[in-house]
N, C-alpha and C positions, 0 to 999 in steps of 0.2 A: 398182819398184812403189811408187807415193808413199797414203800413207793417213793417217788420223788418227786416235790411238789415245788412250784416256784411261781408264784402268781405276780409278783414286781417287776415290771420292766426295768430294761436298762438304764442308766446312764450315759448319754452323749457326754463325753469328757477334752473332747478336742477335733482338733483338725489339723492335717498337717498336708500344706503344698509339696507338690514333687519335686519345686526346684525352685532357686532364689530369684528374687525379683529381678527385673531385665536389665533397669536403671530409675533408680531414683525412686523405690520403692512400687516402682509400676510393672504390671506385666504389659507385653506388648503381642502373645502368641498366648494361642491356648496354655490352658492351664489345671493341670488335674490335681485334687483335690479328695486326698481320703478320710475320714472320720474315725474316729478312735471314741471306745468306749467301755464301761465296766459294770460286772452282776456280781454282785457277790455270792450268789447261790447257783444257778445253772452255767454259768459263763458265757462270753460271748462269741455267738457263733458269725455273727456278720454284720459290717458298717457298710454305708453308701462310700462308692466312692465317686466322684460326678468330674466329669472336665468343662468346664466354662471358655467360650470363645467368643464372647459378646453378647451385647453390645456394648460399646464404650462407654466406662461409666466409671465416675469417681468413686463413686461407693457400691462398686458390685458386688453380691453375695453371693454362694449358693448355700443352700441345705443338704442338710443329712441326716441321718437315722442309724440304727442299731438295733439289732435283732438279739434276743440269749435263746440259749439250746431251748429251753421250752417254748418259743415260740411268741413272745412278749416283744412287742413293740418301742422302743424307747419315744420321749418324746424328740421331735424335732431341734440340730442343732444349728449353728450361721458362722460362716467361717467370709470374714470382711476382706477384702483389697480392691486395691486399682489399678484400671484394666483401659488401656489402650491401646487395640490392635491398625489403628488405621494413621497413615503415615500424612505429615506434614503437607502443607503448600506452598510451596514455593511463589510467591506472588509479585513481585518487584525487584530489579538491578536500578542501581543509581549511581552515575558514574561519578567520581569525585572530582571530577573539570568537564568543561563541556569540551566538546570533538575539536578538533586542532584547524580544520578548514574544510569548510560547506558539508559539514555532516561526517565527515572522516576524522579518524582518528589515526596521526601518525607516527606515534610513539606510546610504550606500553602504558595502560590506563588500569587504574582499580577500581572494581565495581563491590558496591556494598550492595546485600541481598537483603529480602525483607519475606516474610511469611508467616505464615498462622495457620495456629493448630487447636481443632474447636475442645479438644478433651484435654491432655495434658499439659497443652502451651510448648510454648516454642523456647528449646534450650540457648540454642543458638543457630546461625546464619555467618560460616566464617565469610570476611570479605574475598576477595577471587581476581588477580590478575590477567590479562591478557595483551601477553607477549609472542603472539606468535606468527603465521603465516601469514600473506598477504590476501586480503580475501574481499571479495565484495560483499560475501554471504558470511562474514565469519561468524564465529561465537564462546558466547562464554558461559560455564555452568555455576550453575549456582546452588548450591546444598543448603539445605536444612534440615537441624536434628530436633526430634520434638524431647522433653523429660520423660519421654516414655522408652528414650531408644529411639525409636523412628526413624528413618532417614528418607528424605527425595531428592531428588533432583531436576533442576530444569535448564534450558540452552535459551539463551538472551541472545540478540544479532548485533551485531555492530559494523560497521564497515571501517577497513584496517588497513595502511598500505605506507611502510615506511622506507619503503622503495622509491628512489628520488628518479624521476626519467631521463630519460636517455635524449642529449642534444644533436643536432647535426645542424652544417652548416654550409653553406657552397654559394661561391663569387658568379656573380651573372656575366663574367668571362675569363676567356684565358689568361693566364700570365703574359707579361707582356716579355719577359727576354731572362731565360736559365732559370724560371723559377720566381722570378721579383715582378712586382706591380709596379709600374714608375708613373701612374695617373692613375685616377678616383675609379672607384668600382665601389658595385653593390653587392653587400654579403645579405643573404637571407638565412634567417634560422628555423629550426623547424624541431618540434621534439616529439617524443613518442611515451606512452606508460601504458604496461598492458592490464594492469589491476583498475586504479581510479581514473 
C-alpha cells in the first residue's frame, strides 16, 4: 500500500520586505512583508505574507508562518524594523536679529526653524529666508525632515516692508515773482506708505 506521509512541519526560514527602506533604515508608508520557508518532504505550499502600517515603533515586528502540502503548520516567525509613518512638527522660527523698527522687518532676515519628532527624531530643519513682498501678513515657511523621511511644513508671520515712503511737500504760499521766493515762507512735509 504506497502513500505519502509527512508528519514535520515546516520551517520559517526568512522574510523578505517588498522594498528598501525609505531613509535611514526606516520605513515611513506601509510595508508588506512576505515569509519564506522549507520541507524537505511534502514542500511548501504557502507562507504569511502581512503588510504592517503601524503604529510607530522603533522596534516594530510582524509574524508569519508556513504551511507544506500535507497541511503542517510551521512554527511562528519575526521579521524586525523601523517604522515611522507620521510626519514631524514643526514647532518654532527664530529670527537671527530682532526686526529693524517697531516690530518690522525691512530688509531680508533668516529664520532658523526648530521641531520634533516623537519616533525617529528630527533629521533636520534647513534655515529659511525671507526676501520678498511687502506685507503686513507676510510669511515664511519653515520645513522639517524627520530620519524617517518625513517632511512638514509650517508658515511663521512676520511683518515686512522694504519700501521707503513716498515724500511730499508744499509752501504755505505762492511764489512771490517768475518762480523765486524773495522772503521767508513755510514748507510742510507730509509722507505717505501703503504697507507699514
Amino acid at each position: 500500500f504506497a502513500l505519502k506521509y509527512d508528519a514535520t512541519a515546516p520551517r520559517v526560514t526568512g522574510a523578505s520586505p517588498a522594498r528598501a527602506p525609505d531613509a535611514n533604515d526606516w520605513y515611513n508608508a506601509p510595508l508588506a512583508v512576505t515569509f519564506q520557508g522549507n520541507d524537505l518532504t511534502s514542500g511548501v505550499q504557502a507562507c504569511t505574507h502581512v503588510t504592517y502600517g503601524g503604529p510607530d515603533n522603533l522596534t516594530a515586528s510582524v509574524t508569519g508562518s508556513c504551511r507544506d502540502r500535507a497541511g503542517n503548520d510551521s512554527g511562528v516567525g519575526a521579521f524586525g524594523f523601523k517604522y515611522d509613518g507620521t510626519a514631524p512638527q514643526v514647532t518654532n522660527a527664530v529670527a537671527v536679529r530682532a526686526p529693524d523698527q517697531a516690530g518690522w522687518y525691512n530688509r531680508p532676515v533668516t529664520f532658523a526653524f526648530l521641531g520634533t519628532d516623537a519616533t525617529a527624531g528630527i533629521a533636520s530643519c534647513p534655515p529659511g529666508t525671507y526676501e520678498g513682498e511687502d506685507s503686513v501678513d507676510a510669511s515664511v515657511t519653515g520645513v522639517c525632515v524627520d530620519k524617517a523621511g518625513n517632511r512638514s511644513s509650517r508658515p511663521f508671520r512676520l511683518r515686512y516692508d522694504d519700501t521707503g515712503p513716498q515724500a511730499a511737500a508744499s509752501a504755505d504760499r505762492a511764489p512771490d515773482a517768475n518762480g523765486w521766493y524773495n522772503r521767508p515762507l513755510s514748507v510742510s512735509f507730509s509722507g505717505s506708505d501703503s504697507v507699514s
